[in-house]
ZAMARGU-4260 file (C-alpha; in steps of 0.2 Angstrom, whole numbers, plus 5000, padded with zeros to 4 digits):
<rodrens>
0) 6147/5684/6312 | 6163/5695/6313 | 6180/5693/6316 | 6194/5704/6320 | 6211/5700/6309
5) 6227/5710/6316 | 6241/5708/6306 | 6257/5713/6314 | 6273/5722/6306 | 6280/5707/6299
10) 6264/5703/6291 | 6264/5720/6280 | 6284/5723/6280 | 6284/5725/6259 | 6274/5726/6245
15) 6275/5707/6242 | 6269/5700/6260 | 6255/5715/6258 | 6248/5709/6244 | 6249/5691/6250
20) 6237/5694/6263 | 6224/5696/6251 | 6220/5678/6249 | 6216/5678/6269 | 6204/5691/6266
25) 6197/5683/6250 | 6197/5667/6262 | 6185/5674/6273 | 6175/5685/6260 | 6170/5670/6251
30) 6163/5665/6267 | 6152/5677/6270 | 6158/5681/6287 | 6162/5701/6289 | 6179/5704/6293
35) 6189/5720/6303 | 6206/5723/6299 | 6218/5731/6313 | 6238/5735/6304 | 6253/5739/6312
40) 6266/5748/6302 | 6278/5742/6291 | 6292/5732/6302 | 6306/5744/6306 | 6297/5760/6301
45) 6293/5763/6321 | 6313/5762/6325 | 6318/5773/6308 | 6304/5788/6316 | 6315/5787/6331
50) 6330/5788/6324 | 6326/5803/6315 | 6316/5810/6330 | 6333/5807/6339 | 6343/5816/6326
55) 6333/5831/6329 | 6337/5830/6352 | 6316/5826/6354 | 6313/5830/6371 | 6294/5831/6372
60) 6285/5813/6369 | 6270/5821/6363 | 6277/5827/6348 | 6284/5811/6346 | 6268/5800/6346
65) 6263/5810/6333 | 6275/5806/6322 | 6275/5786/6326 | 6257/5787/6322 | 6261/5790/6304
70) 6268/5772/6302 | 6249/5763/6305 | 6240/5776/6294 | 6253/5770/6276 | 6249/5754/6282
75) 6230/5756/6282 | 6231/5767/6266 | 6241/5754/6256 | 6230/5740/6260 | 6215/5749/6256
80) 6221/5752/6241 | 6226/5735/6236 | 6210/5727/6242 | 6199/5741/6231 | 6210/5737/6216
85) 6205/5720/6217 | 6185/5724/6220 | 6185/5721/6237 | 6178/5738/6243 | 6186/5744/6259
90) 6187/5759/6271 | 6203/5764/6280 | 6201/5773/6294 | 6212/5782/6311 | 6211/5783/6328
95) 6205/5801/6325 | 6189/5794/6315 | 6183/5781/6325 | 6187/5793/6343 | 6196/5779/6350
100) 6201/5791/6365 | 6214/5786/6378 | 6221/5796/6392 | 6237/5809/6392 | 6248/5794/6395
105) 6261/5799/6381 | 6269/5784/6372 | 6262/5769/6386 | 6243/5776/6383 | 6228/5769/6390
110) 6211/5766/6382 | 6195/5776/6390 | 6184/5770/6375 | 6176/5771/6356 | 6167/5787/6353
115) 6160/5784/6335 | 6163/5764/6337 | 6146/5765/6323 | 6156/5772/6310 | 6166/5753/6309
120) 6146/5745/6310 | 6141/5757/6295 | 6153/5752/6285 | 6150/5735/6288 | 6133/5736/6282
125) 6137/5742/6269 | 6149/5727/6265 | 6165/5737/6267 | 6178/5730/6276 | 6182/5741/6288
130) 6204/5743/6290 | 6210/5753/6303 | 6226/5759/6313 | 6231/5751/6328 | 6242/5758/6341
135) 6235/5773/6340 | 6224/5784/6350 | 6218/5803/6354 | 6218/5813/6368 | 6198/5821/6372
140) 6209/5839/6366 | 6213/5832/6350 | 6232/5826/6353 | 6239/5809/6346 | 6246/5796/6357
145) 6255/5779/6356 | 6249/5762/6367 | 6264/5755/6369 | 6271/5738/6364 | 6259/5726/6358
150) 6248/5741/6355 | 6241/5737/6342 | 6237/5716/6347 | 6227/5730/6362 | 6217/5740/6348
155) 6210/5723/6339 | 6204/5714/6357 | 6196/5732/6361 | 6187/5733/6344 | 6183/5714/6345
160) 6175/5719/6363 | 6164/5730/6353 | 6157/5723/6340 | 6155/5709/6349 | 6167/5697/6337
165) 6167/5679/6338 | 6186/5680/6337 | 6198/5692/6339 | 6215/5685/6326 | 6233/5690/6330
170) 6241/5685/6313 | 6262/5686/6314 | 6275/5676/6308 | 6272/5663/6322 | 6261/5651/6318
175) 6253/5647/6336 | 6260/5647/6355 | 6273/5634/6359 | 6278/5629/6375 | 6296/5635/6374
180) 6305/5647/6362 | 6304/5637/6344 | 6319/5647/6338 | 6331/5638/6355 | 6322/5622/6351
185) 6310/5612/6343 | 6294/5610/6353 | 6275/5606/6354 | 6263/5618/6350 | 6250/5625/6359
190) 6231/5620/6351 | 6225/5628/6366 | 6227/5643/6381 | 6218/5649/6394 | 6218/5666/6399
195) 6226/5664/6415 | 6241/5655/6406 | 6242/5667/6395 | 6244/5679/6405 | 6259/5671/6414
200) 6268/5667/6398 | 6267/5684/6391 | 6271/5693/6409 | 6287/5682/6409 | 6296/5685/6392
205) 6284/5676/6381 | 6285/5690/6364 | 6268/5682/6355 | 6255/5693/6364 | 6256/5707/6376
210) 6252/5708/6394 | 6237/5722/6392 | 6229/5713/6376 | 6226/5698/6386 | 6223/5706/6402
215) 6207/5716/6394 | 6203/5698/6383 | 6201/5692/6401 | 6192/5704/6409 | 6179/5704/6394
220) 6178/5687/6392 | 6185/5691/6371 | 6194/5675/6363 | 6209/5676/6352 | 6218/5664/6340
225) 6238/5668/6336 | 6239/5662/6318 | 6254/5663/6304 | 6253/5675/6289 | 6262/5664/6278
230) 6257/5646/6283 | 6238/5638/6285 | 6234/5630/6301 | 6223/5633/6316 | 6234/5641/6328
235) 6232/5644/6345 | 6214/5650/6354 | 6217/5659/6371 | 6198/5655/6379 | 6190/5655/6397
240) 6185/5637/6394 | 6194/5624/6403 | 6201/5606/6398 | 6206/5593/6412 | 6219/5580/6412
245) 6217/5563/6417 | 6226/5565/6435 | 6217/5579/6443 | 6229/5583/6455 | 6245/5579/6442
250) 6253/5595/6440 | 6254/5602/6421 | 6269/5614/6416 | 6261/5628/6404 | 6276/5632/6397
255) 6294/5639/6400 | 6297/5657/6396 | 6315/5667/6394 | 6318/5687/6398 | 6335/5694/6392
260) 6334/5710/6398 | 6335/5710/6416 | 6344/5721/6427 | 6349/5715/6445 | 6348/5732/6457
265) 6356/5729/6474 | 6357/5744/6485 | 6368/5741/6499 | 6372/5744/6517 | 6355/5757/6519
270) 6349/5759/6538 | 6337/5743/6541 | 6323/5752/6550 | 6304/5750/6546 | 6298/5758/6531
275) 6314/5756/6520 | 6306/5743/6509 | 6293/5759/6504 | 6306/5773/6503 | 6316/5762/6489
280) 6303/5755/6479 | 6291/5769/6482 | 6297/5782/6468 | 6301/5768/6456 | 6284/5760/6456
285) 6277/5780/6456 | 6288/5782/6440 | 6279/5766/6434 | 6295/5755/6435 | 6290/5737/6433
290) 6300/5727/6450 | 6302/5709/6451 | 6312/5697/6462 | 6314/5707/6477 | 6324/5700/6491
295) 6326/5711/6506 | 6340/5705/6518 | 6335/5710/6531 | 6343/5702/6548 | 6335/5705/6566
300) 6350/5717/6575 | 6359/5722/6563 | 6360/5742/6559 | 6363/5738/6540 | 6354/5730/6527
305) 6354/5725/6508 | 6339/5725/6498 | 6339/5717/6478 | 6327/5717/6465 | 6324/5716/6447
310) 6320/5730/6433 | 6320/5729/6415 | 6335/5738/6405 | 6326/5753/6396 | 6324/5758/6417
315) 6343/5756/6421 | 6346/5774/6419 | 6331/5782/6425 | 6331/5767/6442 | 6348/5774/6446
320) 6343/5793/6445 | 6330/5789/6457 | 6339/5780/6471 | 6353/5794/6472 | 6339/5805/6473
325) 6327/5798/6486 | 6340/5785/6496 | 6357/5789/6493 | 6357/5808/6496 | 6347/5806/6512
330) 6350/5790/6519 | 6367/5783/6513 | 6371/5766/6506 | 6379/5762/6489 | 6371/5755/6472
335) 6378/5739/6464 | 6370/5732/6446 | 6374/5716/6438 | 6367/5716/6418 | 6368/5703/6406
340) 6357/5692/6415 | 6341/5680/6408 | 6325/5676/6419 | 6319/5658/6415 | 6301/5653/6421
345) 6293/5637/6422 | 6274/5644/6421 | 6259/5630/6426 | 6247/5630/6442 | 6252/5623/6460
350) 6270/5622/6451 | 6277/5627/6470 | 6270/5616/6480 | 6274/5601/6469 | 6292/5597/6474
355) 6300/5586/6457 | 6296/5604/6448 | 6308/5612/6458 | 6319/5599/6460 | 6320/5595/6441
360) 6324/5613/6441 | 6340/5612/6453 | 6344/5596/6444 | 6347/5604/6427 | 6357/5620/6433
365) 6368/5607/6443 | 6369/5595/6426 | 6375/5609/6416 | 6386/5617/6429 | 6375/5635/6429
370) 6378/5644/6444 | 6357/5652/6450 | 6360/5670/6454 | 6342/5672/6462 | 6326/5661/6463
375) 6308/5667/6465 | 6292/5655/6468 | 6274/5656/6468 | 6257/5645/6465 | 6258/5648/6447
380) 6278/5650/6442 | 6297/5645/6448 | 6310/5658/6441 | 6326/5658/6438 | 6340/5670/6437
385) 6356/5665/6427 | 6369/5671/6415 | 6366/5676/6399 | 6377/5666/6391 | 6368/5651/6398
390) 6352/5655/6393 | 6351/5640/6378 | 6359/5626/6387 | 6345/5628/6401 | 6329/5629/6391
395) 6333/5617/6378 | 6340/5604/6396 | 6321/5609/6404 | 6312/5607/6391 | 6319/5589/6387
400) 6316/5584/6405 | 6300/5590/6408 | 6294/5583/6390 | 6302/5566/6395 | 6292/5566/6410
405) 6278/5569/6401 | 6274/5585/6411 | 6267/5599/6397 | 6249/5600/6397 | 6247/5593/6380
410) 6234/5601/6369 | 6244/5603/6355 | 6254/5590/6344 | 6275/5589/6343 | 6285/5600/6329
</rodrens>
């Protein structure tokens, strides 16, 4: 049997929580189960290359990926040291020696697949434990490249996919999924998740796993546990299988996710003509912009028109750029931007068409006197856009509610 164990950068940030992972290893080397280690680097060693990068006016991200892959590779190095020195023979490996190759997608790169995958198997055999970079891949000419955030959760449900692991680990300093954000309030865990849910939760603000890890855990039917470096308990397993409530029809809230980092785009008095939906969005979505909440205002017989949506705040810049250049400058109209704004979901399936969700909802804004700036809906989450500023009183009002109500699809136990 194998398992995959990735431990994030909080999980290796010094020398101390380094060498504390060695009684997980000793855990599962007592029994008998092989085990493939995937490391992150060293928290805030990513953000101190960037820094220095910047120091120096990078312009090209290639060069700059090569220099973010250092982090991984002292992670790996350190560990393997440490777990030789204790007779626990192990082989650190890079992206380059397994050929994990991906394509030329600088900095947001995506897998193609795992050239010399056999090396891992080899070492394994030979009772190695096999401890490589994550994050991390190479072009087919030989470059470095970086996959983004949650790269490295990526590289762990790839390898897991494989070997063919019975479970793929995400070790952090979080010990499982909770249904809201533990540090706004304290709240049931999650003993369980399925992948659908999973992927909402993480889509929406959820920080525990990242939309591409689960999106390929999904696809290859690959399970994964979120468990604590520091504390001993089962966690959270994302699966396919399905567990049913008593009611079968009783809707079940999943849980309620926050986004901070939301930028509200409105771009005003454009000509409302057919087509302008594709000439706005159209270069942002090209220049792989993620949009959400899009409300076109759009009123039969009028000339003019006003057309909103959301962006995240690293696109502010670049989103602005774009629209002088492909709407402004030919068509007219003027840009307005509001910042400083939070998405709230309430994530679980059927959740629009069962009205005391969105009731509840509109009852706790009113409660707290929280004006809603926009409100999107769907079959598997209602959304919420408010103030900053608000962002605590909301959750902590929802999540009281809907736990009164007995409404969270409870597989896991209260904090």
């Amino acid at each position: 049997m194998i398992i995959i164990q990735k431990f994030g950068g909080t999980s290796v940030g010094s020398k101390q929580r380094i060498k504390f992972l060695k009684n997980i290893i000793k855990k599962y080397k007592n029994l008998k189960i092989k085990t493939v280690m995937i490391l992150s680097a060293m928290s805030g060693e990513t953000s101190k290359m960037v820094f220095l990068a910047r120091y120096f006016f990078y312009k090209k991200i290639k060069e700059l990926d090569c220099l973010l892959c250092v982090g991984e590779q002292v992670s790996v190095s350190l560990f393997s040291i440490l777990l030789n020195s204790i007779n626990i023979e192990s082989k650190p490996l890079t992206s380059v020696q397994i050929g994990l190759l991906t394509n030329n997608d600088y900095n947001n790169a995506r897998i193609i697949c795992i050239k010399n995958f056999l090396l891992i198997v080899k070492n394994l055999r030979k009772n190695k434990i096999p401890v490589l970079a994550g994050f991390q891949g190479v072009t087919k000419s030989g470059n470095f490249t970086t996959l983004g955030r949650g790269g490295s959760d990526t590289t762990a449900v790839v390898i897991a996919l494989y070997l063919k692991a019975k479970e793929c680990q995400i070790y952090s300093d979080v010990e499982s999924v909770f249904f809201s954000d533990p540090r706004i309030c304290r709240n049931i865990k999650m003993d369980f998740a399925s992948f659908e849910t999973m992927l909402e939760l993480s889509s929406l603000g959820s920080k525990i796993l990242f939309v591409r890890c689960v999106e390929i855990a999904r696809k290859y039917n690959v399970n994964i546990r979120v468990l604590s470096s520091f504390l001993k308990n089962k966690g959270t397993l994302i699966s396919n299988k399905r567990k049913f409530s008593n009611s079968m029809e009783r809707v079940l809230i999943s849980g309620i996710t926050h986004s901070n980092n939301e930028v509200k785009i409105t771009v005003k008095n454009i000509p409302n003509t057919y087509g302008i939906s594709s000439k706005i969005l159209g270069p942002l979505i090209s220049n792989n912009i993620t949009i959400d909440m899009v409300v076109h205002n759009s009123i039969i017989g009028e000339k003019k028109t006003n057309f909103t949506f959301l962006i995240e705040n690293k696109f502010i810049k670049k989103t602005i750029y774009l629209l002088n250049r492909h709407i402004l400058l030919k068509i007219g109209g003027k840009i307005e931007y509001v910042n400083h704004i939070t998405k709230i979901s309430v994530v679980g399936i059927g959740v629009r068409t069962h009205n005391n969700i969105i009731e509840k909802i509109l009852f706790c804004t009113s409660k707290l006197k929280v004006n809603i700036i926009l409100i999107s809906t769907s079959e598997t989450k209602i959304s919420i856009l408010i103030k900053n500023s608000n962002t605590i009183l909301i959750i902590r009002e929802l999540y009281t509610i809907f736990n009164q109500n007995s409404m969270f699809r409870r597989n896991g136990r209260v904090a």
